[in-house]
C-alpha positions as CSV (number, residue, x, y, z in Angstrom):
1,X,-40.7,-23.8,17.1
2,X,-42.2,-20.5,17.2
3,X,-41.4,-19.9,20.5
4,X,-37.9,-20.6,19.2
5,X,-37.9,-18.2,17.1
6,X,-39.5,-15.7,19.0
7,X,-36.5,-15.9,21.6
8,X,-33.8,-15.8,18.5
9,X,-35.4,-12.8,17.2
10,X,-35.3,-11.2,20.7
11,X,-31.8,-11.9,21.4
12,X,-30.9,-10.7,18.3
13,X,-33.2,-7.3,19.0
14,X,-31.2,-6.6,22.3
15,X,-27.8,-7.3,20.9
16,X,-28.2,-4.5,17.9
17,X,-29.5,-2.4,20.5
18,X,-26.3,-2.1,22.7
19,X,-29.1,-3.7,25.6
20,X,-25.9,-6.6,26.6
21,X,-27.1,-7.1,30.2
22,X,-30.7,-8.3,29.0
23,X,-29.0,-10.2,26.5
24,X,-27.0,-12.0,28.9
25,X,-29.6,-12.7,31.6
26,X,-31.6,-13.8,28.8
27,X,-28.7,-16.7,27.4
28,X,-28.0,-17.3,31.4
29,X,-27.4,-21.6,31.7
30,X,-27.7,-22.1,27.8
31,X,-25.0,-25.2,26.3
32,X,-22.4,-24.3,23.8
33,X,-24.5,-26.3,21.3
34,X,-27.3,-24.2,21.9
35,X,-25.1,-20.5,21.5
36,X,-23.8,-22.3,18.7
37,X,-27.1,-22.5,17.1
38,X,-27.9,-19.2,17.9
39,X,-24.4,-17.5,16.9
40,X,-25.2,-19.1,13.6
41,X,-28.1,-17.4,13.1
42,X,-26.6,-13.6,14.0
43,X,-25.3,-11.3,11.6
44,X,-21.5,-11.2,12.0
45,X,-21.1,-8.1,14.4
46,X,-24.2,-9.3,16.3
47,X,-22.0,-12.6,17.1
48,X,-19.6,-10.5,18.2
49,X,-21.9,-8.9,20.5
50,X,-23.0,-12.2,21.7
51,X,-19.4,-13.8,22.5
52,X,-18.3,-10.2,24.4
53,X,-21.5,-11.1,26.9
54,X,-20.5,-14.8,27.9
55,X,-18.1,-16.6,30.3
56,X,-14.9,-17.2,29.6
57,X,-15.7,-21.3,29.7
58,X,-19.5,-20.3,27.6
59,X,-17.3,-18.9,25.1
60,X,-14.3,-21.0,25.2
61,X,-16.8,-24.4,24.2
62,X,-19.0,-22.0,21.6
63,X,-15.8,-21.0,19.8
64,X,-14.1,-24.9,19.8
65,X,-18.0,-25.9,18.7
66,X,-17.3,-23.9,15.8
67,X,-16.1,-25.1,12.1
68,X,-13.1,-22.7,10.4
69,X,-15.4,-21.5,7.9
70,X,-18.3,-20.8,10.4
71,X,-15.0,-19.0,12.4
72,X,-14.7,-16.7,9.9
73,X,-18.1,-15.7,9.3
74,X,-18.1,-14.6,13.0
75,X,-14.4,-12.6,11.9
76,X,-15.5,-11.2,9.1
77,X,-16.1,-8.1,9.7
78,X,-14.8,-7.6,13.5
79,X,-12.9,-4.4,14.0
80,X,-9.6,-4.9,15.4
81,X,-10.4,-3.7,19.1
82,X,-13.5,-6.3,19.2
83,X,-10.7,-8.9,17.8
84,X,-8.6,-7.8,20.7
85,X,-11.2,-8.6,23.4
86,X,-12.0,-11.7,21.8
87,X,-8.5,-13.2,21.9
88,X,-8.2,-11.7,25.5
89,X,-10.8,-13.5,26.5
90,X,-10.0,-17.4,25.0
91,X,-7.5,-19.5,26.7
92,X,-3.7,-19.8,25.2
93,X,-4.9,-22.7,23.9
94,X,-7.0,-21.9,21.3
95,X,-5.9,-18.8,19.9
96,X,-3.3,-20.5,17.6
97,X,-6.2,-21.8,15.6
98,X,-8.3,-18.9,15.7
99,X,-5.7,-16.7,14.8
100,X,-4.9,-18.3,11.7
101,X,-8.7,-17.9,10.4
102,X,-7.8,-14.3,9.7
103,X,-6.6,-12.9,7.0
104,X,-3.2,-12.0,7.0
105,X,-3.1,-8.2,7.1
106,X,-6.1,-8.4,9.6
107,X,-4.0,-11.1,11.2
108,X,-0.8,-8.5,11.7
109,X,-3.4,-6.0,12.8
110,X,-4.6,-7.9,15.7
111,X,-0.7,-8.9,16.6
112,X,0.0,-5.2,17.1
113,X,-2.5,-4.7,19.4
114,X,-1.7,-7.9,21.4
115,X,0.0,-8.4,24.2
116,X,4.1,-9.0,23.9
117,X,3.6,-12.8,25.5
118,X,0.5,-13.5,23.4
119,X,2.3,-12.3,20.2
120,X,4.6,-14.4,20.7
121,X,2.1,-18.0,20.5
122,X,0.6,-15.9,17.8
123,X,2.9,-15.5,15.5
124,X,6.3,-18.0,15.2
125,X,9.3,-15.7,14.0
126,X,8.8,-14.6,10.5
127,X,11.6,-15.4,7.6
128,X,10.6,-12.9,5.2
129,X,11.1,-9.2,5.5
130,X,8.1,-7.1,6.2
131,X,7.6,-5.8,2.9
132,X,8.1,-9.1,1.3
133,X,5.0,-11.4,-0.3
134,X,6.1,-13.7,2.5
135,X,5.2,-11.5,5.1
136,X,1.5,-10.9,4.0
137,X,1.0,-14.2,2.2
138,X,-1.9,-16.2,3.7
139,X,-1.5,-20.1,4.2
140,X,-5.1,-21.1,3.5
141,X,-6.9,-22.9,0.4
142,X,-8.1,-25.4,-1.3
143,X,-5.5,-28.2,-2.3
144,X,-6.7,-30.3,-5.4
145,X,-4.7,-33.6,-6.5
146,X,-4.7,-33.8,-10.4
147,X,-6.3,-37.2,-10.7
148,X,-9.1,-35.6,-8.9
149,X,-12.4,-35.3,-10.9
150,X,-14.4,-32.4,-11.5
151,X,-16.8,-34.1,-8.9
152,X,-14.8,-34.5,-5.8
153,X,-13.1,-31.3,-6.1
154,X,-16.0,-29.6,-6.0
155,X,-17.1,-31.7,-2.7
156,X,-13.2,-30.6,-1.5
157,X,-14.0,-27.0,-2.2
158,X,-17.7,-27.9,-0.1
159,X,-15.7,-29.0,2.8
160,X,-12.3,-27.1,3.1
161,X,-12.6,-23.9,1.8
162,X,-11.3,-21.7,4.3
163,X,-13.5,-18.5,3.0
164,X,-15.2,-17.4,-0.2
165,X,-12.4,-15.1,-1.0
166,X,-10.0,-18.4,-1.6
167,X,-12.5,-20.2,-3.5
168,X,-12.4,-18.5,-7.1
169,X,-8.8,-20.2,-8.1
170,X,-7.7,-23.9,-6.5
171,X,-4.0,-25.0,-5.8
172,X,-3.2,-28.1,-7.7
173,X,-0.5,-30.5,-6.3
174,X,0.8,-33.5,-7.5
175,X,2.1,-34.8,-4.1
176,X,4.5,-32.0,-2.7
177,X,5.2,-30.5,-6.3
178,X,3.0,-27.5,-7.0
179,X,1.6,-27.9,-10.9
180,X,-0.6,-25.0,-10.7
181,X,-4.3,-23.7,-10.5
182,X,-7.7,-24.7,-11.8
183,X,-10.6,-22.3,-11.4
184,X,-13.6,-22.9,-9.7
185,X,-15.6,-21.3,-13.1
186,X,-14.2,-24.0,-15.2
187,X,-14.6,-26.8,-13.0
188,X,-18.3,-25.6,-12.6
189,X,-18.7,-25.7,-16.1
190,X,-17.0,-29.0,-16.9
191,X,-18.3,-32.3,-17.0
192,X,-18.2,-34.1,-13.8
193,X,-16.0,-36.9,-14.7
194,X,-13.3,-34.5,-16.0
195,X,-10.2,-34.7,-14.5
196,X,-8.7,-31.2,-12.7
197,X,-5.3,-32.2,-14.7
198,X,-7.2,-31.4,-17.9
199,X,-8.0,-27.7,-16.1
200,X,-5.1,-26.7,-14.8
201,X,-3.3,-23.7,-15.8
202,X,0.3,-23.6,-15.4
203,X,1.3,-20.5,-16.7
204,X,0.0,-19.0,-13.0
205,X,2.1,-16.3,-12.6
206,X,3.4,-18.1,-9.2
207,X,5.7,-15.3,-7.3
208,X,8.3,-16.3,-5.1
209,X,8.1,-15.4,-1.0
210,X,11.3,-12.8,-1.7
211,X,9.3,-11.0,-3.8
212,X,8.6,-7.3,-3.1
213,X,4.9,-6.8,-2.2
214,X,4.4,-4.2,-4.7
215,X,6.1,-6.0,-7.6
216,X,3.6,-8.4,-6.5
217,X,1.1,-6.4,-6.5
218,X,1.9,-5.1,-10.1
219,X,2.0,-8.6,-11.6
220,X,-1.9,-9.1,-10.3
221,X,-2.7,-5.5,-12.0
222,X,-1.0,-6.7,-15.4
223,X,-2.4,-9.9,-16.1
224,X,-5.6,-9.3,-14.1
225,X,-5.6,-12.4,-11.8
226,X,-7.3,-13.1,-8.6
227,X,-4.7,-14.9,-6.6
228,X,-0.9,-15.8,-6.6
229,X,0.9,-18.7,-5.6
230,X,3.4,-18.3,-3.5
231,X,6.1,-21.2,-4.2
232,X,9.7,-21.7,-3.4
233,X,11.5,-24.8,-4.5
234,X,8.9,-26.6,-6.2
235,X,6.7,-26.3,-2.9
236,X,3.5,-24.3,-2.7
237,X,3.8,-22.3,0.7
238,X,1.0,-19.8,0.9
239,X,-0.9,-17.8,-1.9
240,X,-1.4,-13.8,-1.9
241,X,-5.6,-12.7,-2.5
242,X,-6.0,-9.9,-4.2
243,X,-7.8,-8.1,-1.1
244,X,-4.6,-8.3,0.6
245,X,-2.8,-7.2,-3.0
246,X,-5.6,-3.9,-2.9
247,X,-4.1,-2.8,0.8
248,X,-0.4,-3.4,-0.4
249,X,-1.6,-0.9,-3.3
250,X,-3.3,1.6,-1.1
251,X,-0.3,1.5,1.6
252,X,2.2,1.9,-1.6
253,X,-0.1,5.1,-2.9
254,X,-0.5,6.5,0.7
255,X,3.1,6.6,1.3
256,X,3.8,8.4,-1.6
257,X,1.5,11.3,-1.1
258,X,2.7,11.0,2.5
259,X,6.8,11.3,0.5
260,X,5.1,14.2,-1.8
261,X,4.1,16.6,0.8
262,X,6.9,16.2,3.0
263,X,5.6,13.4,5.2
264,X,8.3,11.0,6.8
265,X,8.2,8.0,8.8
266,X,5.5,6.0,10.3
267,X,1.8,7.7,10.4
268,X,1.3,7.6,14.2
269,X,-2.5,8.4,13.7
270,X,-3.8,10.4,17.1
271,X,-0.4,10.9,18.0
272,X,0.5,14.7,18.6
273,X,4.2,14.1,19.1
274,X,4.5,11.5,16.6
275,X,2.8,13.6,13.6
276,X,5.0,16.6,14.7
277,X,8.4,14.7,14.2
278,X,6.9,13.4,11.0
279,X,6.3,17.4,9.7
280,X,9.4,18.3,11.4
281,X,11.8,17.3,8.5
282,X,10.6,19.0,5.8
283,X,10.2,22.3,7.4
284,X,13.6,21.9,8.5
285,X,14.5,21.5,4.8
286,X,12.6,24.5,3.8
287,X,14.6,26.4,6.4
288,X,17.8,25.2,4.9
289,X,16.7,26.1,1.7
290,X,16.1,30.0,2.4
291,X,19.3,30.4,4.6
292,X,21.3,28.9,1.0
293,X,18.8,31.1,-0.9
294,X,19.4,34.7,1.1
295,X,23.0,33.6,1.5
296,X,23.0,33.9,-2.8
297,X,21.6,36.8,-2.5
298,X,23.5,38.4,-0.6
299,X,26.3,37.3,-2.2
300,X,25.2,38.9,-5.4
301,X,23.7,42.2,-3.5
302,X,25.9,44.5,-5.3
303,X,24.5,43.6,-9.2
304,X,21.0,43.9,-7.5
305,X,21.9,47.7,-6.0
306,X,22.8,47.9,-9.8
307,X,20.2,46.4,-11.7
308,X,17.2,46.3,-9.1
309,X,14.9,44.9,-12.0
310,X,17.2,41.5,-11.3
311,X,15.0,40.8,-8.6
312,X,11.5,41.3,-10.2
313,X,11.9,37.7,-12.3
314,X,13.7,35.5,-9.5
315,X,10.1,34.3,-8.0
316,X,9.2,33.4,-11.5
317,X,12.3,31.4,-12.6
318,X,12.4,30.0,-8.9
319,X,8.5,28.3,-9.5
320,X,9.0,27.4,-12.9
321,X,12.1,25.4,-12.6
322,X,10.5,23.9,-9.1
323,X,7.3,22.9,-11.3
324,X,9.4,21.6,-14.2
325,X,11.4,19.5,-12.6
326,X,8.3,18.1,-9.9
327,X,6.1,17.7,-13.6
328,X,9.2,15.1,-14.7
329,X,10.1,13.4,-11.2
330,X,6.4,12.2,-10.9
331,X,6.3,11.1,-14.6
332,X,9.5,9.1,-13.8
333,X,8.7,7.8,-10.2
334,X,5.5,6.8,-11.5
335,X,7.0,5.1,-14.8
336,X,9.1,2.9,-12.0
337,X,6.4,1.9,-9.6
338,X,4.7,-0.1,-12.5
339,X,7.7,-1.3,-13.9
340,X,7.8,0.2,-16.9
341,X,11.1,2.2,-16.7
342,X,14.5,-0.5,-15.6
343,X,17.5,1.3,-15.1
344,X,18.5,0.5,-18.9
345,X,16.9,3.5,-20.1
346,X,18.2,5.9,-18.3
347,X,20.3,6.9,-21.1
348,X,16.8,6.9,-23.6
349,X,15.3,8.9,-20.9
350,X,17.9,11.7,-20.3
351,X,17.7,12.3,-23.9
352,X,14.3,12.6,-24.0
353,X,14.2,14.8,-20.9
354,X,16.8,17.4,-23.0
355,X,15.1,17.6,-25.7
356,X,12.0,18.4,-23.8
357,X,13.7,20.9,-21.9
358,X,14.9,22.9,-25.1
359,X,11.3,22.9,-26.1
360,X,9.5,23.8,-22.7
361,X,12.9,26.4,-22.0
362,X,12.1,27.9,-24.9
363,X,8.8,28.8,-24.8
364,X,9.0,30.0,-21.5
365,X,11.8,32.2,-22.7
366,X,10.1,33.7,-24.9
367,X,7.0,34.8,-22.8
368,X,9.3,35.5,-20.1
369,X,11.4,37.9,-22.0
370,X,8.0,39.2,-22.7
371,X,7.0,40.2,-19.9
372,X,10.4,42.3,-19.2
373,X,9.8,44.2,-22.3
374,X,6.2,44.9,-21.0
375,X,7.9,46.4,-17.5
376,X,10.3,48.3,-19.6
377,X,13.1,46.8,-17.6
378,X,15.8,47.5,-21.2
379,X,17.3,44.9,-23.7
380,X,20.1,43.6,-21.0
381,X,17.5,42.5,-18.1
382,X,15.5,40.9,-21.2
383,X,18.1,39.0,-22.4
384,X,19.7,37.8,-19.0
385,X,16.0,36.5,-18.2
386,X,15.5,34.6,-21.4
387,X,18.8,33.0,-21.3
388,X,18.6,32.0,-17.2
389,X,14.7,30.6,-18.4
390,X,16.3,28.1,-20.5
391,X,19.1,26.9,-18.8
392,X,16.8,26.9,-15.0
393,X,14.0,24.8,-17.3
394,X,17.0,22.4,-19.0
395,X,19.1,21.8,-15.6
396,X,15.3,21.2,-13.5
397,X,13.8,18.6,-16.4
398,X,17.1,16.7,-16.2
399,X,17.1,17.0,-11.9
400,X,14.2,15.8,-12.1
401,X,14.8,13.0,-14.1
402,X,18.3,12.1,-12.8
403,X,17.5,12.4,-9.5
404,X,15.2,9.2,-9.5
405,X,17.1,6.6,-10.7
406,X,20.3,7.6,-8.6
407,X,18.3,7.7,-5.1
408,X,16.9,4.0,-6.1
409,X,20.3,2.8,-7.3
410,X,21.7,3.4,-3.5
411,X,18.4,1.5,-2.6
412,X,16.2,4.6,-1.3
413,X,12.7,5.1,-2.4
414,X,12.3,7.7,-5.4
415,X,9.3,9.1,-4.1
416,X,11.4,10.1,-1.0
417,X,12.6,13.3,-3.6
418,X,9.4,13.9,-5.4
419,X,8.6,17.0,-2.8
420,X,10.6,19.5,-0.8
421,X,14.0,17.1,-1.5
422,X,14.0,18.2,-5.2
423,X,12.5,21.7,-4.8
424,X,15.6,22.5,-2.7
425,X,18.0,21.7,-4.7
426,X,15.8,23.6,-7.7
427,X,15.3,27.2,-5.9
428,X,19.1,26.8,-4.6
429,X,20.9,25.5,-8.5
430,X,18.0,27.8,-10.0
431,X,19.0,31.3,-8.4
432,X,22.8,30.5,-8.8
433,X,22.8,29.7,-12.4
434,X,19.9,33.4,-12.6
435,X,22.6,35.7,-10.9
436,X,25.7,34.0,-12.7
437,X,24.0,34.2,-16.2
438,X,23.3,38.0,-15.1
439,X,26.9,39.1,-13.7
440,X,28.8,37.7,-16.7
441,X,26.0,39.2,-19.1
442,X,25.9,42.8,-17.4
């Protein structure tokens, strides 16, 4: 026994230490039940290790040895490129099953990275739309009948639990109708001969497979729930965990900063070309943006030969209307990712936003019109910049909140106009509305 040991502690010395030829001379002629007994004993990425150093026909009977739970252990924490080598290493066969041990997002991952003929056994054409809870929903769970007592459920949960992260919440179906779930906490604390009928909870917040990933993903946030069932017709066809719900959030929150700073398309990571078509855009816009600026300028060249004290003030009503106006557009775009804002209100909100630019217009008025009394630059200039400061703030807090709710009534994504989209149209409305206040005033 201890010699046993001694040789499971050395094999699992030389696989942490990158030493895979040892390794392999050491497992040389050993049965899949015996690598299974050994795998079992290795920390996740040492298994890994292991299964990268045998045969194709070692590993092919060590990974058919292997239970689905005892599969995922060895998945858990494999990076997609060890995944990769894996699956390139298993007959056609058996990657159908293995594949369906990962999670779902992990699962698309790997898919990717595959290639185009072994995508294909992977993964049957999809229904749903890619950013549909369809798409990312994972198929695997405990099924509970509800004349099942507390007692064999929990021997179920022993036996078919596909992973620890599936456990917490159990899917209770009375034949092929879906009643709801029953959580493992309860059942643990109820009496053995209790029946999961009496557990289960109805009011689930099931989501349909249509349903938009992040409207999915807001439902979890709002009633703090672990899991959603994913049912159509009656029929329970997957469920949605909430660590795949916490990568639908961070892709959702990445892609707007990426929309904010003038980031568009795909992030093709490592990708010189790709990130430079993805930056292109925006500077494009910016370019736009100053030819329409200098061409109003020019246009109005003669009042600023006139009144050259014109041009001290058009920076500052240039940022503050660009500020205003990105302050609002967030508030809004954010108000609408967690569904808090519907398309009703967009009267309430325009109101709101009006008064709130007679406030904010105002007060920057007023210290604007300081500072031109402070330069000396006479009553006229001071009361064209006062004037053009209240309408530049009014006409940016109602862009900004217009703006919104028309690009996602024609189906676009608000954040698309959070950046550079709205600051154009700001600097370019902004500076007519300046020099038009300023030639009818002087």
């Amino acid at each position: 026994m201890s010699g046993r040991l001694g040789f499971s502690s050395r094999l699992r010395s030389l696989l942490q230490q990158g030493k895979l030829d040892e390794a392999r001379g050491l497992i040389r002629g050993f049965s899949p039940e015996v690598l299974k007994e050994e795998i079992l004993r290795l920390p996740p990425r040492s298994g890994l290790a292991l299964c990268s150093i045998l045969r194709p026909a070692q590993l092919s009977g060590l990974i058919e040895s292997l239970s689905r739970r005892e599969r995922q252990k060895l998945l858990s924490s494999a990076a997609i490129p060890e995944l990769r080598g894996l699956f390139m290493s298993l007959p056609e066969s058996m990657l159908p099953e293995l594949f369906s041990a990962l999670p779902s997002r992990q699962g698309h991952q790997l898919a990717d990275k595959l290639p185009k003929n072994i995508q294909k056994i992977l993964e049957p054409e999809n229904t749903w739309p890619e950013d549909s809870v369809g798409y990312i929903m994972s198929t695997g769970g405990v099924i509970l009948s509800p004349k099942d007592t507390v007692a064999d459920a929990l021997e179920k949960i022993r036996r078919d639990a596909p992973g620890k992260d599936q456990v917490y919440h159990c899917f209770v179906n009375d034949g092929e109708r879906f009643l709801g779930t029953a959580a493992l906490e309860d059942m643990v604390l109820a009496a053995p001969n209790t029946t999961v009928e009496q557990l289960t909870e109805e009011d689930c917040h099931a989501v349909a497979p249509e349903t938009d990933r992040a409207e999915a993903a807001r439902i979890m946030s709002r009633y703090d729930v672990q899991v959603l069932p994913v049912v159509k017709d009656g029929r329970l066809l997957g469920s949605l965990p909430f660590d795949d719900v916490l990568d639908v959030m961070e892709d959702e929150n990445t892609e707007f900063f990426h929309h904010t700073g003038g980031l568009y398309g795909d992030n093709d990571e490592g990708s010189l070309w790709g990130e430079t078509l993805r930056r292109f855009p925006c500077l494009l816009l910016c370019l736009v943006t100053g030819v329409l600026t200098t061409g109003i300028i020019e246009n109005y060249e003669s009042l600023l030969s006139q009144v050259m004290a014109l041009s001290f003030f058009v920076p500052l009503l240039i940022d503050t209307g660009g500020n205003v106006s990105g302050q609002v557009s967030v508030l809004i775009i954010r108000a609408m990712g967690l569904g808090s804002l519907p398309g009703r209100m967009f009267w309430k909100v325009l109101l709101r936003e009006l008064v709130t630019g007679v406030i904010l217009g105002g007060a920057m008025a007023a210290l604007a019109a300081l500072r031109s009394v402070l330069l000396g630059t006479g009553s006229g200039v001071t009361f064209v910049v006062g004037i053009s400061m209240i309408c530049v703030v009014m006409l940016s807090n109602m862009l900004g909140a217009i703006i919104p709710f028309i690009v996602k009534k024609t189906g676009f994504d608000p954040a698309l106009i959070s950046g550079p989209l709205l600051a154009t149209i700001n600097d370019v409305v902004g500076l007519a509305l300046y020099f038009s206040v300023a030639s009818f005033i002087l």
